[in-house]
FIBA-394212 format. One record per atom (N, C-alpha, C, CB): x, y, z. Coordinates in steps of 0.02 Angstrom, whole numbers, padded with zeros to 5 digits, always signed. Atoms other than C-alpha are relative to their C-alpha. Glycine has a CB too. Example, Ala and Ser with C-alpha at 12.3 -4.5 7.8 and 13.67 -1.06 7.14 Angstrom:
residues 2
+00045-00059+00000;+00615-00225+00390;+00045+00060+00000;-00050+00001+00062;-00042-00059-00003;+00684-00053+00357;-00039+00055+00037;+00020+00023-00071;
***
This chain:
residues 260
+00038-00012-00061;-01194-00100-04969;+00047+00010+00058;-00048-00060+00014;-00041-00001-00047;-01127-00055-04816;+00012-00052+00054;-00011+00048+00022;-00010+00049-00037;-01053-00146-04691;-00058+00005+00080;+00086+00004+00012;+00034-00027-00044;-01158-00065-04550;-00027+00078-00019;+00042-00004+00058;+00042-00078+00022;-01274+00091-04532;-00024+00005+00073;-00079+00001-00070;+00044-00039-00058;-01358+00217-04412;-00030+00043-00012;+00026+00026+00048;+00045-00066+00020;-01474+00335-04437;+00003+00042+00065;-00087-00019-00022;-00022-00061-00066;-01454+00474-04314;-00043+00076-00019;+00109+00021-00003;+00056-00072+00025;-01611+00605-04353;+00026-00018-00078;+00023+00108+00038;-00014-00026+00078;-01557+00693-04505;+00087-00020-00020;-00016+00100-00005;-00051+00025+00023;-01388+00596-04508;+00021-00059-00012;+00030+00016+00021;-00009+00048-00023;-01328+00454-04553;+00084-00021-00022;-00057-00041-00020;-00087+00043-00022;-01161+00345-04508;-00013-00063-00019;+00031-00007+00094;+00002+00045+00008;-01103+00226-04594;+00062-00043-00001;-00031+00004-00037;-00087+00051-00015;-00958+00085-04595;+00003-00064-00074;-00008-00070+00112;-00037+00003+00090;-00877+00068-04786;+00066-00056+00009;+00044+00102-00034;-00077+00037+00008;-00725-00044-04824;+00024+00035-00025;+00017-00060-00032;-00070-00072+00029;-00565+00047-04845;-00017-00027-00094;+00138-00027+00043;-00006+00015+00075;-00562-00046-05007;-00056+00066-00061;-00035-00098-00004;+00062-00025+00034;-00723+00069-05068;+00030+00078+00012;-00087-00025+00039;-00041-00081-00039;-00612+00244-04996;-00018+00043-00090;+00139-00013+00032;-00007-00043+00092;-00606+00306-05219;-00072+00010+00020;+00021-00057-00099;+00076-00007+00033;-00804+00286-05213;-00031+00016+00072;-00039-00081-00047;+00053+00014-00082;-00862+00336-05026;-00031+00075+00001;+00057-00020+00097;+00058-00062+00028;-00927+00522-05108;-00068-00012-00045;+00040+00050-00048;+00050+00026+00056;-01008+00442-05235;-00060-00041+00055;+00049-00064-00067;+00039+00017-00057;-01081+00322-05106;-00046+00041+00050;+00040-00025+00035;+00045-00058-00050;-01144+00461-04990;-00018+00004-00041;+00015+00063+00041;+00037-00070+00037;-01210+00556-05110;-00059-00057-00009;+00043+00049-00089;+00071+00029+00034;-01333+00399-05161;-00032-00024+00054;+00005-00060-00059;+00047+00000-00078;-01367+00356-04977;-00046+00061+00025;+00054-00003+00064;+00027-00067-00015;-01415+00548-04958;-00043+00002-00028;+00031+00053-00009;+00062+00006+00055;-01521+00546-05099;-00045-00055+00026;+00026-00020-00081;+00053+00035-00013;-01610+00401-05063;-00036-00012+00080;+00020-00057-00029;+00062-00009-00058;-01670+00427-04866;+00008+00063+00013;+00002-00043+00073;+00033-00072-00011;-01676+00600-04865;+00035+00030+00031;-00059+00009+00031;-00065-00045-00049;-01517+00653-04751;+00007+00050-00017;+00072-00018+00003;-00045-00028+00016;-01424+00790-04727;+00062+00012-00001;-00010+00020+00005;-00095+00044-00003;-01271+00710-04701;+00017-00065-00017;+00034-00012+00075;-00019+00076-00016;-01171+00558-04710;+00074-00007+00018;-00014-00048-00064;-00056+00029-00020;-01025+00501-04612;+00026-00067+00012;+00006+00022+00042;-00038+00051-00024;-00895+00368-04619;+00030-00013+00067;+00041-00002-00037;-00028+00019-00060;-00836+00287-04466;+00079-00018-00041;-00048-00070+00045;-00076-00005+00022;-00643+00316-04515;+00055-00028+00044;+00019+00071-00008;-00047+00030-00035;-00555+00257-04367;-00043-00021+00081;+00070+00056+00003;+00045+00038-00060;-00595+00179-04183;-00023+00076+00056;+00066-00076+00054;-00002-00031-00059;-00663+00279-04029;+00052+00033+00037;-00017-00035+00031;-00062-00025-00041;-00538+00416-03963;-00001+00029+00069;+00030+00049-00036;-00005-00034-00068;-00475+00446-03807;-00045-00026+00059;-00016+00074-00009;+00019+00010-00037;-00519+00465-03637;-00094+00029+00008;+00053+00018+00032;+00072-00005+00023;-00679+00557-03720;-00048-00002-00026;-00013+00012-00004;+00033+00027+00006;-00744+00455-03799;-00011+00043-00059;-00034-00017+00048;+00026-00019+00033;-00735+00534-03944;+00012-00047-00085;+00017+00067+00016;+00004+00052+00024;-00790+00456-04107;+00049+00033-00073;-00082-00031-00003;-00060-00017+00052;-00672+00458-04280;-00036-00009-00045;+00068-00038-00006;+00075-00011+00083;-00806+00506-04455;+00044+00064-00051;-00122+00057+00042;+00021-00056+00065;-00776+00584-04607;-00046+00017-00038;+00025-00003-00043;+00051-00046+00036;-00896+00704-04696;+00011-00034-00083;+00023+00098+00011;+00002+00039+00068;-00937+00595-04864;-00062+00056-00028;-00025-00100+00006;+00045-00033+00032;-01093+00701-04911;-00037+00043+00048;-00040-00042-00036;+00054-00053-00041;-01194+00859-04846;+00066+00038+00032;-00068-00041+00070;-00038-00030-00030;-01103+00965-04709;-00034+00010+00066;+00022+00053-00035;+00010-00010-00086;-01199+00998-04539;+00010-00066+00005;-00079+00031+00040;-00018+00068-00032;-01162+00860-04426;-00049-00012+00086;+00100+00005+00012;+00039+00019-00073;-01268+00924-04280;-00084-00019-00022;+00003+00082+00063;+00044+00059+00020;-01425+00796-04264;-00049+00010+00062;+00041-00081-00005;+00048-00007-00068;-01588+00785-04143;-00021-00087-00033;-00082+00086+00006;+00035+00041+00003;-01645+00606-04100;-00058+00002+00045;+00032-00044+00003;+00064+00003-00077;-01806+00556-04001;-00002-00066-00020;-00095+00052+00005;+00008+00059+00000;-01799+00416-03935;-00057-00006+00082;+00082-00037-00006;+00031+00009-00058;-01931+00349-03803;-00019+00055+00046;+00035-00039+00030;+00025-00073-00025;-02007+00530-03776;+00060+00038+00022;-00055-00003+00065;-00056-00034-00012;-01827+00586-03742;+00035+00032-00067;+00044-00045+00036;-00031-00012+00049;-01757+00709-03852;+00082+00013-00014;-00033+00041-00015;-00068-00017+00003;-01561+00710-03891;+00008+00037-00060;+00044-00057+00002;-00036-00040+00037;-01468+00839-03972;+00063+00003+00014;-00022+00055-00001;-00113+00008-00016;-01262+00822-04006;-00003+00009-00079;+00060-00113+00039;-00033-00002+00044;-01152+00828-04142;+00026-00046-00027;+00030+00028+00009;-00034+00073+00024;-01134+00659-04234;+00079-00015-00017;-00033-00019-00066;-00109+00030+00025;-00945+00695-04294;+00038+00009+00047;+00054+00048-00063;-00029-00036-00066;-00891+00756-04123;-00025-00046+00059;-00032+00085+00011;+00015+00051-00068;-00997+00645-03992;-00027-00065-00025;-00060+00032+00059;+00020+00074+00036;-01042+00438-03996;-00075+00019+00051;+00065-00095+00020;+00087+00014-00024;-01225+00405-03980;-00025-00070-00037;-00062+00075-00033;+00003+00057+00026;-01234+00228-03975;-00065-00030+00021;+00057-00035+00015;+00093+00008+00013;-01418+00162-04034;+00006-00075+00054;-00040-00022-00119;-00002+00080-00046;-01364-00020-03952;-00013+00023+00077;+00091-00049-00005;-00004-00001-00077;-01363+00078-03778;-00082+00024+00016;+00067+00061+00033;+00045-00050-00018;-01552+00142-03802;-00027-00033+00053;-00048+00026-00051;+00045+00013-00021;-01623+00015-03709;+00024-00015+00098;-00027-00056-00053;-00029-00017-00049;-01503+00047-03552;-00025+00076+00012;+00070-00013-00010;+00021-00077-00005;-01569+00244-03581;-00066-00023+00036;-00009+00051-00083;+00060+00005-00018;-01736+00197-03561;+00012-00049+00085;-00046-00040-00071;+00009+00045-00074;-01700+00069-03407;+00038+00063+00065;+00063-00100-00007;-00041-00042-00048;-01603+00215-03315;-00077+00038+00045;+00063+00069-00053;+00063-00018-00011;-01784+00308-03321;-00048-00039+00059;-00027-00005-00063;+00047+00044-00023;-01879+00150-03246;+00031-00016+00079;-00007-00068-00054;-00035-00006-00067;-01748+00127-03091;-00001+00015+00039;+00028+00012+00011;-00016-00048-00034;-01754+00274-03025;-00060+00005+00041;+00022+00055-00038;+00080-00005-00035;-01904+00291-02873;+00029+00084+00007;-00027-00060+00096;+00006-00063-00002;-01954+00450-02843;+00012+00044+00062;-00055+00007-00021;-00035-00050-00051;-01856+00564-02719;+00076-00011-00015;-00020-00017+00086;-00069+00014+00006;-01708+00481-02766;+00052+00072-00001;+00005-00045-00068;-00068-00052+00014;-01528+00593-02754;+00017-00050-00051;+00069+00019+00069;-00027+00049+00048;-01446+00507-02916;+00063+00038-00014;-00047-00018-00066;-00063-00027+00028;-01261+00544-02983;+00012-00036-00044;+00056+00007+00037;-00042+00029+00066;-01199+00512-03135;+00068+00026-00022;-00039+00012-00062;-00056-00027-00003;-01030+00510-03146;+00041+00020-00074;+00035-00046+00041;-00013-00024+00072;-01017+00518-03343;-00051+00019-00040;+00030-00044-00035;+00065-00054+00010;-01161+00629-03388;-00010-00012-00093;+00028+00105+00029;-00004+00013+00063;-01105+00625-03565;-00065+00074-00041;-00022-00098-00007;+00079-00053+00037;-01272+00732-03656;-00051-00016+00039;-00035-00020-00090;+00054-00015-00036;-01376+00684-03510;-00032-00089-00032;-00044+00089-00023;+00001+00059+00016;-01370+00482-03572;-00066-00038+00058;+00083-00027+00004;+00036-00001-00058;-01442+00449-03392;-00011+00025+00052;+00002-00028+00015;+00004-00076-00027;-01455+00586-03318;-00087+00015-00022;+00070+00064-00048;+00054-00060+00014;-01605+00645-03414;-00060-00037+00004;+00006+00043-00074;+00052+00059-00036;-01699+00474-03403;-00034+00012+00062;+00036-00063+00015;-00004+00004-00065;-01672+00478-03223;-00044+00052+00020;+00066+00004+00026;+00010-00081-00021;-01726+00670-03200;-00078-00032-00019;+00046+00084-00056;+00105-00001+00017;-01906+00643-03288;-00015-00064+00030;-00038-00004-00105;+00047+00073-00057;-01945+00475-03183;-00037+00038+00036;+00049-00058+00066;+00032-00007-00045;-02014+00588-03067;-00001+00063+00032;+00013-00042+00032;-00003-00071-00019;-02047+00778-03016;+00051+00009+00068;-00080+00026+00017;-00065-00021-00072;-01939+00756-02835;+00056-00060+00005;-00045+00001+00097;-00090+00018+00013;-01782+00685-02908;+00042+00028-00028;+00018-00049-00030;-00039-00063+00026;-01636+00768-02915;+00083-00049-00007;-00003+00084+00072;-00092+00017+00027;-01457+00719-03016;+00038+00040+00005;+00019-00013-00069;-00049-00023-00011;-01315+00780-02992;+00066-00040-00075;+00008-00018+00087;-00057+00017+00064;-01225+00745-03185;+00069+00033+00004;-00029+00026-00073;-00047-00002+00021;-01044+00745-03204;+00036-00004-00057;+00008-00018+00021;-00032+00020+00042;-00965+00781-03355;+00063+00033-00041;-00041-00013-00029;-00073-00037+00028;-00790+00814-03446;+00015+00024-00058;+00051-00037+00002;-00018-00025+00075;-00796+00842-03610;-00039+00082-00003;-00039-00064-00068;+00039-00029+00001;-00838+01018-03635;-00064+00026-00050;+00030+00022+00016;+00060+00023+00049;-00943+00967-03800;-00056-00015+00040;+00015-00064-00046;+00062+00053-00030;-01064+00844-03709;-00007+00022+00035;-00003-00066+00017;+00041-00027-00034;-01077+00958-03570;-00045+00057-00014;+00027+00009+00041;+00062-00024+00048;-01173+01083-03682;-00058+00003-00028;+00004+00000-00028;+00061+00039+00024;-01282+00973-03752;-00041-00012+00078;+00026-00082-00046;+00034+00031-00047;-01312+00889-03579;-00065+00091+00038;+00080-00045+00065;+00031-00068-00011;-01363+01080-03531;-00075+00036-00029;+00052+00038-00024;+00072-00009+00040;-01476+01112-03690;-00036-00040+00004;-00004+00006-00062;+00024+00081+00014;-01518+00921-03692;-00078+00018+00079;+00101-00090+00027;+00029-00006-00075;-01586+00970-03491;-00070+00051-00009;+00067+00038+00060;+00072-00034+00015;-01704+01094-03557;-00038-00014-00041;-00003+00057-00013;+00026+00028+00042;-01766+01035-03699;-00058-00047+00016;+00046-00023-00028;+00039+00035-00009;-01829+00899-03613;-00039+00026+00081;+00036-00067-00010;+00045-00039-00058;-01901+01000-03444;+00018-00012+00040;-00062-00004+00012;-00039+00012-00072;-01794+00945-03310;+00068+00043+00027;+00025-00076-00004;-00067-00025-00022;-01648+01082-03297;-00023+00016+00073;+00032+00069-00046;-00012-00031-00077;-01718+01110-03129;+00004-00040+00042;-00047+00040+00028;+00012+00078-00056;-01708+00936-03058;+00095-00014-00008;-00075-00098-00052;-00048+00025+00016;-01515+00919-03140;+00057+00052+00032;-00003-00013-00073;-00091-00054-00018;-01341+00995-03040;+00072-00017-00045;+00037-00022+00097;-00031+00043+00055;-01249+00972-03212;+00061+00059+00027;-00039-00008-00098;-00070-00041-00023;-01052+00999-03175;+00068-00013-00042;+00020-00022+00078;-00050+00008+00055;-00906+01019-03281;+00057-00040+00026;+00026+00068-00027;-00058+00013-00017;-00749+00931-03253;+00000-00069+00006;+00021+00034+00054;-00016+00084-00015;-00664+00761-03196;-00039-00013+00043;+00070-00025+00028;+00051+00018-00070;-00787+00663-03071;+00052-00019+00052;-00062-00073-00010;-00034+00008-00069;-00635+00629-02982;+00049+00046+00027;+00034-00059+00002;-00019-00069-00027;-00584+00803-02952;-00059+00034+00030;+00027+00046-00056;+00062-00022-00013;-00777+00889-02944;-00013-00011+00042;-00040-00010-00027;+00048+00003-00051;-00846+00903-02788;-00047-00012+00010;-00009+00027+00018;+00067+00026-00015;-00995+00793-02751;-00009-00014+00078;-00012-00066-00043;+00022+00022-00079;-01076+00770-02588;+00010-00070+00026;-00076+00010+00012;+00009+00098-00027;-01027+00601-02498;-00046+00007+00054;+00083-00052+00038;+00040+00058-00028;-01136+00476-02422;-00068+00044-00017;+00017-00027+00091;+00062-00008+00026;-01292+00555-02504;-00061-00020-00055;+00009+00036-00004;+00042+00026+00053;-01344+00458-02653;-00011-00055-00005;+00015+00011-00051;+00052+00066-00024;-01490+00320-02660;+00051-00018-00073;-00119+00003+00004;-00018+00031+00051;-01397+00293-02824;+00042+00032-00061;-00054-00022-00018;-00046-00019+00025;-01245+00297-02937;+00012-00016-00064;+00038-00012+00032;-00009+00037+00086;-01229+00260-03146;+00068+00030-00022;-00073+00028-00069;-00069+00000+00029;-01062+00233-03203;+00012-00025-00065;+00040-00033+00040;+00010+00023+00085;-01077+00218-03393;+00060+00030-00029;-00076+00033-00045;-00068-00034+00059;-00899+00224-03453;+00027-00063-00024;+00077+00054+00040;-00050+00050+00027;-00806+00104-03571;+00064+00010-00029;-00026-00030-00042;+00020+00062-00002;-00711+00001-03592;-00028-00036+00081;+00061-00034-00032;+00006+00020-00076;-00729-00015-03387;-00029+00061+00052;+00077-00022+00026;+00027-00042-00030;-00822+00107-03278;+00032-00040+00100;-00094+00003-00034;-00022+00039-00030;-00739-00038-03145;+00054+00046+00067;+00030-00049-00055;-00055-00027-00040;-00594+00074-03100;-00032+00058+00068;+00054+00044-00062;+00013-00061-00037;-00721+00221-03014;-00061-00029+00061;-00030+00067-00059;+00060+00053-00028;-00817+00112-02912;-00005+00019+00081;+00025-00096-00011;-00015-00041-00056;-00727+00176-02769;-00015+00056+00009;+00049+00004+00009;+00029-00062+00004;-00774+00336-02809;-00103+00017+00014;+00029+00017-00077;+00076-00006-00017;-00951+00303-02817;-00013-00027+00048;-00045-00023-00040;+00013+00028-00089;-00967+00195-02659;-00006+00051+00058;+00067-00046+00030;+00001-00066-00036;-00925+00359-02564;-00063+00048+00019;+00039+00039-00038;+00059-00060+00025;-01070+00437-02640;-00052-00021+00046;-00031-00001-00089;+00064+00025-00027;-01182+00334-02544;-00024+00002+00066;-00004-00057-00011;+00041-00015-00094;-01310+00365-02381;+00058-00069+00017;-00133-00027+00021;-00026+00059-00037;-01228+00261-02244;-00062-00057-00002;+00022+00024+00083;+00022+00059+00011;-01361+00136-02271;-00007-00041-00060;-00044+00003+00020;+00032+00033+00089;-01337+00102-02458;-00014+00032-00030;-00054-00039-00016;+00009-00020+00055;-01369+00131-02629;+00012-00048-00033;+00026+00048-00016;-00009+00028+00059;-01373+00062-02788;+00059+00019-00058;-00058+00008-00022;-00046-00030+00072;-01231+00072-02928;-00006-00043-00059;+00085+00006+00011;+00027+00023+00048;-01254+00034-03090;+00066+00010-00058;-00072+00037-00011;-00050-00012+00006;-01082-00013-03151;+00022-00034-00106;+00033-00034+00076;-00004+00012+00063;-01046-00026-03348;+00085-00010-00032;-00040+00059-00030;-00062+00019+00010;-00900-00144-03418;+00006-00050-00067;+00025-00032+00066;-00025+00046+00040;-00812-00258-03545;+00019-00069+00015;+00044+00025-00021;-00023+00073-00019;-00799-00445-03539;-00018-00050-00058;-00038-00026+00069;-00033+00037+00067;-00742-00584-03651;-00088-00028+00006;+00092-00072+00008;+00081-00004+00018;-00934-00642-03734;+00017-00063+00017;-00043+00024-00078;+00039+00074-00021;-00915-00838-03685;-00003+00014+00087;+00057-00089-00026;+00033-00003-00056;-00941-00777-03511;-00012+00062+00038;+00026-00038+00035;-00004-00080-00025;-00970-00583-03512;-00033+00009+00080;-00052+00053-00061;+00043-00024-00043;-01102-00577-03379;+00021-00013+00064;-00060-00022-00010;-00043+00025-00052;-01013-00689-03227;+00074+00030+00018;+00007-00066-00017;-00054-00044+00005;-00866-00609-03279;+00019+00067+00035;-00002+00013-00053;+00038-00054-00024;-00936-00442-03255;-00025+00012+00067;-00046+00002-00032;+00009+00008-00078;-01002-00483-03088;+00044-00018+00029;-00043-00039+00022;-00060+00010-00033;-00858-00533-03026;+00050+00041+00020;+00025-00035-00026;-00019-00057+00020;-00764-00383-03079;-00020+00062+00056;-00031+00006-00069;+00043-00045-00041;-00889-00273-02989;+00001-00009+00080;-00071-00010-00025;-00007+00042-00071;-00897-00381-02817;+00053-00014+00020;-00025-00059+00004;-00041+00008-00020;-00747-00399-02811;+00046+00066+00018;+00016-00043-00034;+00003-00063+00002;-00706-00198-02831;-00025+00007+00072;-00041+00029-00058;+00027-00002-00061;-00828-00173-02705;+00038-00017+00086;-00051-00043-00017;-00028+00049-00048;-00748-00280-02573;+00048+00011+00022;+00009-00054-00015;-00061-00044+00009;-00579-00201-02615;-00002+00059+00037;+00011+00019-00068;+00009-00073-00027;-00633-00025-02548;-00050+00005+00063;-00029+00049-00061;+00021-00014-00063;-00725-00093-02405;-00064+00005-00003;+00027+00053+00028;+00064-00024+00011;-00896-00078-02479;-00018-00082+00028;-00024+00035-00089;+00046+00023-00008;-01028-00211-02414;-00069-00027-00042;-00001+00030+00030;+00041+00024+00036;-01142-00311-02530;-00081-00015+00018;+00032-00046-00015;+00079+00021-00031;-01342-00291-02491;-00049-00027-00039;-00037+00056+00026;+00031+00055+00054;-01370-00380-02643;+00052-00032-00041;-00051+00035-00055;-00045+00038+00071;-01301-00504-02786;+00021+00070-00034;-00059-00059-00068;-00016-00042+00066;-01229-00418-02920;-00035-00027-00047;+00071+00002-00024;+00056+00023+00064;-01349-00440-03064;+00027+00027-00064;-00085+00035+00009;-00023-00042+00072;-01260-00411-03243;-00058-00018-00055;+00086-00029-00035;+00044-00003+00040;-01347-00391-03393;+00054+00004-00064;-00054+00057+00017;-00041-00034+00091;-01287-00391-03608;-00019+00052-00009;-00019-00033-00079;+00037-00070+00031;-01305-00218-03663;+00016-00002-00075;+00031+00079+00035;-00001+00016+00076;-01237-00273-03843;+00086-00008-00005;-00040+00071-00056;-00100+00011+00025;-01050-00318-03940;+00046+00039+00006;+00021-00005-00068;-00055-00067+00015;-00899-00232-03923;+00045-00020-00022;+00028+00042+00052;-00072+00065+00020;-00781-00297-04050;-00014-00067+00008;+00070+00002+00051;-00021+00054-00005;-00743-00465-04072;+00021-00035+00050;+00030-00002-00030;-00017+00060-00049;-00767-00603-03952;-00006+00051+00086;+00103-00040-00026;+00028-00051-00078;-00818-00441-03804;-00056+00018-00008;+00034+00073+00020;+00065-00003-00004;-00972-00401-03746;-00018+00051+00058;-00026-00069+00010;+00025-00060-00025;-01030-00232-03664;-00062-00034+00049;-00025+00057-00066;+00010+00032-00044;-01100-00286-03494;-00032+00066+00063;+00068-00045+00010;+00015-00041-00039;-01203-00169-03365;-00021-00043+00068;-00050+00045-00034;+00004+00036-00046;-01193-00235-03176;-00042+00044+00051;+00064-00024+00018;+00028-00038-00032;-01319-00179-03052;+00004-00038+00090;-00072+00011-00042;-00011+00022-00050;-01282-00189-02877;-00009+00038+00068;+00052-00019-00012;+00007-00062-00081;-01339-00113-02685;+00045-00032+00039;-00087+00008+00054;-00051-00012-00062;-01199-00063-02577;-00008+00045+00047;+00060+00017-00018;-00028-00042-00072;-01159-00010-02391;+00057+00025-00001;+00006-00039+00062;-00069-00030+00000;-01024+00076-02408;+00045+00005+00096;-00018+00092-00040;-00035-00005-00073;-00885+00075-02241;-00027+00060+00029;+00084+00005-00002;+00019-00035-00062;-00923+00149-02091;+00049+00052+00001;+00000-00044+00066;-00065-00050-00001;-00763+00261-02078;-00035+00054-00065;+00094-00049-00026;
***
């Protein structure tokens, strides 16, 4: 049996012991057969790079590109090429619920439109402004944008968010969904915000006997650093494991950003 699994539409990922490497065709092939895939990939090595991209080998079948629906949202990517992690759905769906309706929103790692596309359908007069670098996941985020009926609410933009030209002090609200620390751009998003505030919604790593305090601390203390103004607690939340003894941590917090 495997050590872990995912079903991903018509794919699924799974996580083998090296020890099983002679028999992991054989294996696909009877996972394939028995739920109906048209793929199956091993998770072969960790998360690469700065994009997040994930490390699978092709054990059985051969397409790799996948449609999920999750929570009336439909995603489309490339399972051996982009991560689409099921532990984050219920951060997808809370991105949706956040958002009031007129909102300006930025997302500074757009990814396939993760929250971005949530955000966009909350509400006919809200408009995102997605950022994203990979030029895979900005593709998807593109098709992903029509698919689901909002390419006209989304200003989806290619490149680094800290090169790209975004409008400062205009956004009711900022989602920074990068790991292991989204911590470092915090400064970047503070900028983004009306002179009376906004919300950021800052996504990080912290040791699991005290991820969440941790996490807030992290964030508030960032903040504070660049001059930003606290018009609320910092409120963290578990979003699920990362590794051993860490714990994937989403902090939500409204800032004034400096006057200057």
């Amino acid at each position: 049996m495997p050590v872990g699994y995912q079903r991903l539409g018509r794919v699924l990922l799974l996580r083998l012991p090296e020890s099983l490497r002679p028999h992991y065709h054989a294996l696909g092939a009877a996972w394939q057969e028995e739920l109906g895939v048209a793929t199956v990939l091993v998770r072969a090595g960790p998360v690469d790079g700065e994009l997040r991209r994930p490390t699978v080998e092709v054990v059985a079948g051969r397409a790799t590109e996948t449609e999920v629906v999750e929570f009336g949202v439909r995603w489309r990517f490339d399972a051996a090429r982009i991560l689409f992690a099921q532990g984050n759905r219920t951060e997808r769906r809370r991105a949706g619920e956040l958002v009031r309706p007129g909102e300006a929103v930025v997302d500074l790692f757009a990814g396939i439109g993760y929250f971005a596309i949530p955000a966009a359908r909350s509400s006919p007069t809200t408009r995102v402004v997605a950022v994203e670098k990979n030029p895979e996941s900005f593709r998807y985020l593109l098709e992903n944008a029509r698919a689901n009926g909002v390419a006209e609410r989304i200003d989806a933009r290619l490149g680094d968010n800290r090169e790209v030209p975004i409008p400062h002090r205009t956004a009711d609200r900022v989602f920074l969904g990068y790991l292991p620390s989204a911590v470092p751009w915090v400064a970047r998003a503070v900028g983004l915000l009306r002179p009376d505030g906004g919300w950021l919604h800052v996504h990080t790593v912290a040791d699991s006997r005290s991820a969440v305090p941790d996490a807030e601390s992290q964030v508030t203390e960032e903040v504070g650093r660049v001059g930003g103004a606290l018009r609320s607690p910092a409120r963290g939340r578990e979003v699920k494991p990362y590794g051993p003894g860490r714990t994937h941590v989403v902090v939500d917090v409204r800032v004034r950003p400096p006057d200057h």
